[in-house]
Structures are given as C-alpha cells and as structure tokens.
N, CA, C and O of each residue as an XYZ file, in Angstrom:
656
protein
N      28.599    -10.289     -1.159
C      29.229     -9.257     -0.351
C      29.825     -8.214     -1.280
O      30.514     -8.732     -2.158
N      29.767     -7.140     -1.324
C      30.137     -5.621     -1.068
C      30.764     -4.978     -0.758
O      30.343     -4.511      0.301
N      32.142     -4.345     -1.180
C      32.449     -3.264     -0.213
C      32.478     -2.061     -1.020
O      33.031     -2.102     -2.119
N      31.862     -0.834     -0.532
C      32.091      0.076     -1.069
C      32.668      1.428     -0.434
O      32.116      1.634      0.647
N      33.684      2.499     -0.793
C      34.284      3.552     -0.406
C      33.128      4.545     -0.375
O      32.358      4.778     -1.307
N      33.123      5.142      0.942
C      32.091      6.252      0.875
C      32.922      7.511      0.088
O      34.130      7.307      0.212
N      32.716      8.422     -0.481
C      33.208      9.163     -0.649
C      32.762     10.523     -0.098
O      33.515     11.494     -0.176
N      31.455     10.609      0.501
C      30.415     12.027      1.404
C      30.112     11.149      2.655
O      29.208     10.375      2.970
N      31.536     11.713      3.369
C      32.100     11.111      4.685
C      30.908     11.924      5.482
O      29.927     11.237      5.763
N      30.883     13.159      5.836
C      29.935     14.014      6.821
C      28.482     13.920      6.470
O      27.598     14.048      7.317
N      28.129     13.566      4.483
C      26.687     13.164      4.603
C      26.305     12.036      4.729
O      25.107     11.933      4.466
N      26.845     11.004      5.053
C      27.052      9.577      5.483
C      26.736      9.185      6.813
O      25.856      8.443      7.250
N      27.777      9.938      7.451
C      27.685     10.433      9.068
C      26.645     11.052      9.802
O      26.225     10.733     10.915
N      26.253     12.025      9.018
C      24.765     12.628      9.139
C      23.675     11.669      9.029
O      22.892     11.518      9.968
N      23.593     11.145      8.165
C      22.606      9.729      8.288
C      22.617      9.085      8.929
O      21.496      8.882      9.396
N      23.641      8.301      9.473
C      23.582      7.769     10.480
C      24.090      7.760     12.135
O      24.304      6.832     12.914
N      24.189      9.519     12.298
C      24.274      9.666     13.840
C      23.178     10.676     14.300
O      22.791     10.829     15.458
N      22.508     11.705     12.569
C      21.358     12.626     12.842
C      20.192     12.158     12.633
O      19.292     12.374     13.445
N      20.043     11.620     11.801
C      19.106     11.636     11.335
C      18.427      9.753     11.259
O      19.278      8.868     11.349
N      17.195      9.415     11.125
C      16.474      8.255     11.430
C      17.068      7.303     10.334
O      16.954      6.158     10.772
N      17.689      7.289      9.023
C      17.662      6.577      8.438
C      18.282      5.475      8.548
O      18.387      5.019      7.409
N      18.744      4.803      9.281
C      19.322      3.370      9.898
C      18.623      2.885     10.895
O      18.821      1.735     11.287
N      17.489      3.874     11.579
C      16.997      3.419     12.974
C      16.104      2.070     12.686
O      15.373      1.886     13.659
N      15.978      1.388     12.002
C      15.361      0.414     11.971
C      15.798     -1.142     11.618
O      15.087     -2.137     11.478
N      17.351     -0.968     11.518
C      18.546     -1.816     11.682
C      18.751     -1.584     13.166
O      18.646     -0.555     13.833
N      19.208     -3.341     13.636
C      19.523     -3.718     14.456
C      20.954     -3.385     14.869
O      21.735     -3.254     13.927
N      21.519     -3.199     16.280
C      22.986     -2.957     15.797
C      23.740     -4.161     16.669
O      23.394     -4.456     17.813
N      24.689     -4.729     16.036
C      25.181     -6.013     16.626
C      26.107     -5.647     17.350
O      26.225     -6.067     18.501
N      27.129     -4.592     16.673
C      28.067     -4.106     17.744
C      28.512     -3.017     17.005
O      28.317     -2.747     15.820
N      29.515     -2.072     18.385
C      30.007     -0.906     17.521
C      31.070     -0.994     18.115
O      31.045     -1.871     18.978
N      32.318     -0.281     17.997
C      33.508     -0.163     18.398
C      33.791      1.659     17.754
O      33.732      1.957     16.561
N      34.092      2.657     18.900
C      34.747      3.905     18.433
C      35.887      3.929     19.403
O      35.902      3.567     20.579
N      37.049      4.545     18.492
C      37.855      5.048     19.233
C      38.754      6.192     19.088
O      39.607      6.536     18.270
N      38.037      6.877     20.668
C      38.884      8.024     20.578
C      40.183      8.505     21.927
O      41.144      7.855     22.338
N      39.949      9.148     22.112
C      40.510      8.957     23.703
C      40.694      7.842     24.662
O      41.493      7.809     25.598
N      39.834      6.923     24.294
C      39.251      5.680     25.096
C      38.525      4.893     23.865
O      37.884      5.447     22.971
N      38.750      3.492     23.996
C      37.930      2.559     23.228
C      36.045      2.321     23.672
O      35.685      1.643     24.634
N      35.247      2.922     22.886
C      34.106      2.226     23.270
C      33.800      1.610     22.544
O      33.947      1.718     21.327
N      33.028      0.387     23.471
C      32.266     -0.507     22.395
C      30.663     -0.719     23.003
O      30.395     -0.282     24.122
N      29.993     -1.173     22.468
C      28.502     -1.690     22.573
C      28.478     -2.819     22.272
O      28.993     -2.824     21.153
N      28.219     -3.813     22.522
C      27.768     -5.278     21.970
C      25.845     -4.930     22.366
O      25.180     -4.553     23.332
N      25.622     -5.330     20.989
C      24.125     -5.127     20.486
C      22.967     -5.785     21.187
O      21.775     -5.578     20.961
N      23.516     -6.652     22.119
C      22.501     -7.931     22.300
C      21.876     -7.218     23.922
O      22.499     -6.838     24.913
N      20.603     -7.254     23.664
C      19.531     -6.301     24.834
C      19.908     -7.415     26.028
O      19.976     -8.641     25.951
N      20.156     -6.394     27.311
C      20.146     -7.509     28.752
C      18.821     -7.526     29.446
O      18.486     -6.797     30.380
N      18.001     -8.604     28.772
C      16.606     -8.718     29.041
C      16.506     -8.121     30.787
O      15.715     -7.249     31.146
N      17.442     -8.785     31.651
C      17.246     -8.665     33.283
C      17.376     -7.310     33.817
O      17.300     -6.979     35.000
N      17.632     -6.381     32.539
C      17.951     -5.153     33.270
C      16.515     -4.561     33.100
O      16.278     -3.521     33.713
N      15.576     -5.094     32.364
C      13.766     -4.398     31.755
C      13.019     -4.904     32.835
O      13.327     -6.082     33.018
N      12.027     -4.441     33.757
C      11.179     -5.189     34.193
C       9.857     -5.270     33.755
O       9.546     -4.689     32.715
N       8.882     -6.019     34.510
C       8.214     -7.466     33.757
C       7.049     -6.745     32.524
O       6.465     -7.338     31.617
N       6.991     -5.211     32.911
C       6.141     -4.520     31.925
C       6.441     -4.314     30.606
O       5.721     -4.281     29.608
N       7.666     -4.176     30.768
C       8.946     -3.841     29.201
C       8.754     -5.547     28.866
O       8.813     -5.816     27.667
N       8.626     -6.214     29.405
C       9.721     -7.423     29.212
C       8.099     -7.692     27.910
O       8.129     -7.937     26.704
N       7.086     -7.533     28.696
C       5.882     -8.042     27.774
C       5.213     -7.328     26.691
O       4.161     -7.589     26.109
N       6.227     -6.160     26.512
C       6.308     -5.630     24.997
C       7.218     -6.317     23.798
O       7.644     -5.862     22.736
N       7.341     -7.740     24.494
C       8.221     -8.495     23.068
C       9.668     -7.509     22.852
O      10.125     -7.411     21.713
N      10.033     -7.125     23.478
C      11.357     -6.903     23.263
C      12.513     -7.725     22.485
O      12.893     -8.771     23.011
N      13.088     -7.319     21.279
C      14.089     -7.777     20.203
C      14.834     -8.369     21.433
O      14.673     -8.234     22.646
N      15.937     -9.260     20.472
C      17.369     -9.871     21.426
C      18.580     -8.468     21.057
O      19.582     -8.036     21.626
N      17.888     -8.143     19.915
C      19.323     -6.764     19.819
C      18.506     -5.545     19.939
O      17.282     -5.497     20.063
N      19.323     -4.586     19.887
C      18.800     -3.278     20.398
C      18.697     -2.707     18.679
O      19.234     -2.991     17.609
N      17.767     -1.840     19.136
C      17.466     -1.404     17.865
C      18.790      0.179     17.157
O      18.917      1.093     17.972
N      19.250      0.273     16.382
C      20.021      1.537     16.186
C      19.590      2.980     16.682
O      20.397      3.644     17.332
N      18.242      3.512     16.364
C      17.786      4.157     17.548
C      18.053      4.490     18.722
O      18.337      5.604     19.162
N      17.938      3.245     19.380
C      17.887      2.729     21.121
C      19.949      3.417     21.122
O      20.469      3.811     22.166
N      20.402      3.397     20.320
C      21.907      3.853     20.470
C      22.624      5.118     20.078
O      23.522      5.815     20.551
N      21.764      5.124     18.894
C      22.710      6.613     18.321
C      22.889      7.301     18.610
O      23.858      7.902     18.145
N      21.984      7.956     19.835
C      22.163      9.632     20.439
C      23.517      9.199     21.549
O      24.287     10.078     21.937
N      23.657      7.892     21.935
C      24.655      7.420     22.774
C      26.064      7.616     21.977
O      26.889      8.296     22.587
N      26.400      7.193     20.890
C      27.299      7.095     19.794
C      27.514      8.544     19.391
O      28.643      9.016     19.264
N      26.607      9.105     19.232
C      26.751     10.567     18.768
C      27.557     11.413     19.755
O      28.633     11.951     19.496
N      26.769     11.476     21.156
C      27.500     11.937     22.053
C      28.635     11.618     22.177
O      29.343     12.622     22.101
N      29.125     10.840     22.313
C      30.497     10.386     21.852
C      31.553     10.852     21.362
O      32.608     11.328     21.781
N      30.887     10.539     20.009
C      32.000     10.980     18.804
C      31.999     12.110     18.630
O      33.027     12.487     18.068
N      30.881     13.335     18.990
C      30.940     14.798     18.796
C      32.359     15.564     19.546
O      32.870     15.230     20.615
N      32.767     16.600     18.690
C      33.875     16.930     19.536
C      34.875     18.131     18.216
O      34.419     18.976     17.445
N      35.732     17.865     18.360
C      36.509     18.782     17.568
C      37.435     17.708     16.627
O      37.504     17.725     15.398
N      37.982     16.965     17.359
C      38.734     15.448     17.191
C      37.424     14.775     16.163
O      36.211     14.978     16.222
N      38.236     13.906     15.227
C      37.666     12.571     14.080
C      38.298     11.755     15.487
O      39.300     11.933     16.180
N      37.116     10.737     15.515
C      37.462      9.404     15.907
C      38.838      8.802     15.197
O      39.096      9.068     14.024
N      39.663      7.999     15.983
C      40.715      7.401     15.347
C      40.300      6.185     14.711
O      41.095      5.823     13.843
N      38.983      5.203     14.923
C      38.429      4.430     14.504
C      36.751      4.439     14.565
O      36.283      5.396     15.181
N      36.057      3.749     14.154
C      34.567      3.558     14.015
C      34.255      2.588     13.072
O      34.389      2.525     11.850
N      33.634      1.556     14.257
C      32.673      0.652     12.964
C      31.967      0.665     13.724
O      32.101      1.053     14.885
N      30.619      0.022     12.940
C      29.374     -0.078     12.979
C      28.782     -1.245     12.251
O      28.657     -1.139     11.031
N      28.171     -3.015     13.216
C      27.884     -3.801     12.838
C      25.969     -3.516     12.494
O      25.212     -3.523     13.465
N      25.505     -3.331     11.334
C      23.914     -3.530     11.918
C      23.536     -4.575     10.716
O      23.930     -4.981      9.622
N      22.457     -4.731     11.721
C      21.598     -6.165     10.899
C      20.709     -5.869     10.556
O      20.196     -5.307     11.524
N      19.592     -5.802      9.214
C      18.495     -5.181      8.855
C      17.356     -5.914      9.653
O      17.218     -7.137      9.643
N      16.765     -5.268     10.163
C      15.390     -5.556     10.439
C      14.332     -6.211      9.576
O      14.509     -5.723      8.460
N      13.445     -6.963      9.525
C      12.530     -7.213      8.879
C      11.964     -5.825      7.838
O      12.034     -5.857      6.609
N      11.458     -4.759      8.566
C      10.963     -4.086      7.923
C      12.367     -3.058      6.960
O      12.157     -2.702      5.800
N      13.216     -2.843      7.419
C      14.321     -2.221      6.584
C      14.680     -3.075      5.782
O      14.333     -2.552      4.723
N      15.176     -4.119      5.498
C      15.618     -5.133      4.375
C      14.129     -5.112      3.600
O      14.286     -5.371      2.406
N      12.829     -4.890      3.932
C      11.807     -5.051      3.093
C      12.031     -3.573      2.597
O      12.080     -3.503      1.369
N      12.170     -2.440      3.225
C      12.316     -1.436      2.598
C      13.183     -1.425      1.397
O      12.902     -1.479      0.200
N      14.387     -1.335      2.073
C      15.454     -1.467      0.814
C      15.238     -2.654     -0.132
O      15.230     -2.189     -1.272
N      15.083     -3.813     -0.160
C      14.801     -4.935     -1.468
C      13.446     -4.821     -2.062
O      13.043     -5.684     -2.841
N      12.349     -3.258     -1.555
C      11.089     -3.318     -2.442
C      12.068     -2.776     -4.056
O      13.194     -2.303     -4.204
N      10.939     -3.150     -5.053
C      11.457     -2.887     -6.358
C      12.438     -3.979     -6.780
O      12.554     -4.060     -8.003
N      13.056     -4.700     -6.186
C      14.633     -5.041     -6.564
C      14.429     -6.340     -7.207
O      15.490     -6.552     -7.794
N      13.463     -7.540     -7.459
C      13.084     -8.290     -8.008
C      13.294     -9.167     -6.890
O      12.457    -10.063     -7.001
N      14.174     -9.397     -5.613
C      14.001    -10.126     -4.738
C      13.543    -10.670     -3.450
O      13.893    -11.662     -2.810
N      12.756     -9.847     -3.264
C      11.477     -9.387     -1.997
C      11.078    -10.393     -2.146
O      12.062    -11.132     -2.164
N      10.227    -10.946     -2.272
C       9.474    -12.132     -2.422
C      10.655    -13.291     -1.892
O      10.275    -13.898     -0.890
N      11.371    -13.503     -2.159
C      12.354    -14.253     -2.142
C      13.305    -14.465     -0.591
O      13.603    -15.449      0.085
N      13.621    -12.695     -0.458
C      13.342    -12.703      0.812
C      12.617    -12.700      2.045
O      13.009    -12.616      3.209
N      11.048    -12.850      1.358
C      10.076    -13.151      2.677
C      10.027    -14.423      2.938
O       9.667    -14.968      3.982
N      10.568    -15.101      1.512
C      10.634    -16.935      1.992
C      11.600    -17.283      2.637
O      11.331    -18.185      3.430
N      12.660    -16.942      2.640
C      13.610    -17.429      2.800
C      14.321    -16.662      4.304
O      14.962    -17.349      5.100
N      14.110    -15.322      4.496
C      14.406    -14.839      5.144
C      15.783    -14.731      5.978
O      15.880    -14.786      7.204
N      16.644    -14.595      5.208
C      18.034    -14.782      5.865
C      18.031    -13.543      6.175
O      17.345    -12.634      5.708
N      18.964    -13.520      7.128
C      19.919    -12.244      7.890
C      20.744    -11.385      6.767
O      21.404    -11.986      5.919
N      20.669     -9.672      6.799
C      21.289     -8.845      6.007
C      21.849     -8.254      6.852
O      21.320     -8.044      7.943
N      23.266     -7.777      6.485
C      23.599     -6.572      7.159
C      24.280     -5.925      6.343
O      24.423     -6.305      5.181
N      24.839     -4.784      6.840
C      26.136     -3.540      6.731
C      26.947     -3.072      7.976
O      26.659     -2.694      9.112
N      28.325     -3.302      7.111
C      29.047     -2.708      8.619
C      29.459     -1.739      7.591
O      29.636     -1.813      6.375
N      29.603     -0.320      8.929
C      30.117      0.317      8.616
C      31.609      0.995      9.406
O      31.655      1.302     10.597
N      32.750      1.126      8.433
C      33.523      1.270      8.864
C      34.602      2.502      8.476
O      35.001      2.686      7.326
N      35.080      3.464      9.851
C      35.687      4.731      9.531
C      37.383      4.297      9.737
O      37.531      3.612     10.749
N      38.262      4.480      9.218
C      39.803      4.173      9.682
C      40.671      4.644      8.423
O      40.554      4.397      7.222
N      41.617      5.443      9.174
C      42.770      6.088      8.772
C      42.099      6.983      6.716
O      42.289      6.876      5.504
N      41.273      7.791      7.806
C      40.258      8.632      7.142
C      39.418      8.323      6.245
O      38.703      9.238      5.837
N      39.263      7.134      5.740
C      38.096      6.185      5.030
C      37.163      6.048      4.932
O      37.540      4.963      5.375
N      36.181      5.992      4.797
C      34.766      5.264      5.355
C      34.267      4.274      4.140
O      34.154      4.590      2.956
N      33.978      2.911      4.777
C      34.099      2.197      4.102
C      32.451      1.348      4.318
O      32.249      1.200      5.523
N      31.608      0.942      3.693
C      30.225      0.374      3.966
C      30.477     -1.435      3.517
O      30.666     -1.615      2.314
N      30.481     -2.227      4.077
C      30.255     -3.679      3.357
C      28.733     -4.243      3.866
O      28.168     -4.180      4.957
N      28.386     -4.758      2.703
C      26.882     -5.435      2.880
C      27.565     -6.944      2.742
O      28.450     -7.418      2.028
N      26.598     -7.516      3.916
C      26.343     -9.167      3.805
C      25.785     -9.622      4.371
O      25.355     -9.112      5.406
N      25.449    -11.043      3.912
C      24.284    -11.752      4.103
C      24.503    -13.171      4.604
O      25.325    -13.909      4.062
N      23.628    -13.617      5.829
C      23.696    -15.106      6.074
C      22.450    -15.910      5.988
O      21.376    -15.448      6.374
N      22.562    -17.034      5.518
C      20.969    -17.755      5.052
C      21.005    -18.607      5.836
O      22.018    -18.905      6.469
N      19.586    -19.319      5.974
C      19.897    -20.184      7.017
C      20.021    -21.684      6.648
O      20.122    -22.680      7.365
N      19.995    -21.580      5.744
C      20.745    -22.940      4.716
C      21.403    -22.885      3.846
O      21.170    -21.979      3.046
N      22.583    -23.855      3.563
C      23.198    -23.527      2.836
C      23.143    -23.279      1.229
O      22.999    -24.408      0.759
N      23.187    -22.386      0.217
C      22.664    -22.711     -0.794
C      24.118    -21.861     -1.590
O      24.805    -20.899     -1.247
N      24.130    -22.899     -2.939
C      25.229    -21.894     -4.155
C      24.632    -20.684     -4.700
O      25.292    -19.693     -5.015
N      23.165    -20.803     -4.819
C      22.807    -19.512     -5.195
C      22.840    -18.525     -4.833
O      22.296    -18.347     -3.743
N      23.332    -17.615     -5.354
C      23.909    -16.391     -4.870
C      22.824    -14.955     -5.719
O      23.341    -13.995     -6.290
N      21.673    -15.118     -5.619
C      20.994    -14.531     -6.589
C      20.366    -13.447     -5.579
O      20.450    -12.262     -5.903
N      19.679    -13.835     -4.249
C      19.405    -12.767     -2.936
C      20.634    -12.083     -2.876
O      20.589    -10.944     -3.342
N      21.949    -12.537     -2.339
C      23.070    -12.060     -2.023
C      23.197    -10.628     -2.975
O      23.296     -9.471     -2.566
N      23.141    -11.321     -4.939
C      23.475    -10.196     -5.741
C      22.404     -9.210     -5.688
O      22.706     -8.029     -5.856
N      20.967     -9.601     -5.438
C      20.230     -8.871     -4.842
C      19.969     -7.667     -3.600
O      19.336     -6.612     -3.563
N      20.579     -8.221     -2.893
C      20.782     -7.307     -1.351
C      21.967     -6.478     -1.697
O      21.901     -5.322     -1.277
N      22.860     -6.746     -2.254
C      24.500     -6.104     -2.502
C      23.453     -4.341     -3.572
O      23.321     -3.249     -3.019
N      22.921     -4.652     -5.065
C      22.570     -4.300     -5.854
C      21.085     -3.070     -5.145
O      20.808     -1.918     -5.478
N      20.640     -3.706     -4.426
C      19.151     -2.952     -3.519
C      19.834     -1.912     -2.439
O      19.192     -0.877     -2.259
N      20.988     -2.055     -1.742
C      21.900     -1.073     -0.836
C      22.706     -0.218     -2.111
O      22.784      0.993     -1.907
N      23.134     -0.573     -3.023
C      23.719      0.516     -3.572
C      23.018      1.390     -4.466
O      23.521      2.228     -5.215
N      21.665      1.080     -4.295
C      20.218      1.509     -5.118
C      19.876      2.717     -4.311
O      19.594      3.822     -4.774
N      19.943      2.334     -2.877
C      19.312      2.709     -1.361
C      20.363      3.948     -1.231
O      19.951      5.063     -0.910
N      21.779      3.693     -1.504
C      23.244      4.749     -0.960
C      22.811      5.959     -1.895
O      22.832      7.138     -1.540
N      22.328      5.395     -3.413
C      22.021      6.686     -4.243
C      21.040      7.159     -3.917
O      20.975      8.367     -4.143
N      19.968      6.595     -3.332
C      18.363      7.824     -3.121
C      19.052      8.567     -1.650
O      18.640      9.717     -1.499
N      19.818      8.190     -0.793
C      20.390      9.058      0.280
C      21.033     10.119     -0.331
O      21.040     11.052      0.472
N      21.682     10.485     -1.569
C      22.394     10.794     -2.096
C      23.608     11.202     -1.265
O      23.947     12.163     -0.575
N      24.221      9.753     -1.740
C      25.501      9.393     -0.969
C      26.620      8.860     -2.001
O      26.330      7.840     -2.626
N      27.901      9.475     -2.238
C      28.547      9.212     -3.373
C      29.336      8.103     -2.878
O      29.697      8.111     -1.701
N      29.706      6.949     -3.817
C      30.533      5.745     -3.409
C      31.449      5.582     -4.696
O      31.277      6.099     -5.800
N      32.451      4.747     -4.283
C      33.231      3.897     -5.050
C      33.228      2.622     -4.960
O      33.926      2.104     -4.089
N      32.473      1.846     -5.802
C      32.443      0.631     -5.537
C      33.309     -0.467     -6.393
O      33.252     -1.662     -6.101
C-alpha cells in the first residue's frame, strides 16, 4: 500500500471526471459532499436490467464510465466539494494496462488478486492510495511492491505531480 499527495488537483480531476482514463476501473463506492451527501455503492442491481442486458454478462460492479458523467454533474458548480472519495477496483484489462513493463504481469495473470485506488479529496488535499487483496494469504509482498511502483509509473505518464 501507497499513499500519495496529489499535488495537480484540477489535472487529476480532469482525468478522472473528463476524460476516459479510469473508465475501465470498477467503482466500489463513492461518497461526495456538498450541499447534500452523495453516495453510490458500486455493486450493479442486476433486477433493475432486463433479460436482454442481463445476457450481455453484465459485471457485479459498475464500471467508472457507467458513473462519471453522474459524479461530474454533481460536483460541477462554483463550490469545491467539502469531501470526495473515490473507491475503484482495476479491471482485468486496466491492472494489465498499468503492470505491462513492470516485471509483474505475469504474476498477476496467475495469481490474479484484486487492485485498487481510492481516491480521496478533504480539507483541500487530494490524496490517491493503491491496494491490493490476494486471494490467499501470502508474506510476499513482491505484486503489492509491484502494483504500488506500476501506479506511480502510470501518475507520471498522466503527467500528474505527487508527493509520495
């Protein structure tokens, strides 16, 4: 695990309320608050799709996409949110994106544990943490330093300044 200080709060923001580059992370949950608390919990309500949607294999979470123009609308305004996080879980194909090059791809197609990043805005901050759950338990921590090392690889080709 990870935490790092964004320091290019609006080109950060831009990435991930304009533009596609998160749309392929899952989002587990979000919480903004401005006027009113919203939240999203990530997990798709299969019963609300009928039976045509349903047999396009539809994820259990919604994809970041499927939300952002929702989130955006939102938070647009004159007013900073008084809070914002953002839970997402990498997708198969985004965790392969970000860990190509990184020496642990391979590693993660075997093994395949869960990645994420939350991201989080409060009392003018913005703050990114990466982490990871496997699905067994192991001391090795060599994916982990991997996934941590491949996102802060990923923050610089966005060219996105951090403090880590």
């Amino acid at each position: 695990m990870l935490s790092f200080k964004i320091n290019d709060i609006k080109i950060t923001m831009a990435h991930l309320l304009l533009k596609e580059t998160f749309d392929e992370f899952f989002l587990e949950d979000s919480k903004v608050v401005t006027f009113a608390t919203f939240e999203i919990n990530g997990k798709r309500n299969l019963n609300w799709y009928d039976d045509d949607e349903k047999e396009n294999q539809l994820s259990a979470l919604l994809y970041w996409r499927e939300a952002r123009g929702f989130l955006f609308d939102y938070i647009k305004g004159k007013k900073t949110p008084e809070y914002m996080k953002f839970s997402l879980k990498a997708s198969r194909e985004a965790a392969e994106k970000i860990l190509e090059g990184s020496g642990v791809l391979s590693r993660y197609l075997s093994e395949q544990p869960d990645m994420y990043l939350q991201i989080k805005y409060e009392k003018g901050e913005l703050t990114m943490v990466t982490g990871i759950t496997h699905r067994e338990f192991t001391m090795d921590k060599t994916l982990d330093r991997g996934w941590d090392d491949a996102v802060r690889e990923w923050i610089k080709t966005l060219k996105i300044s951090v403090d880590a």
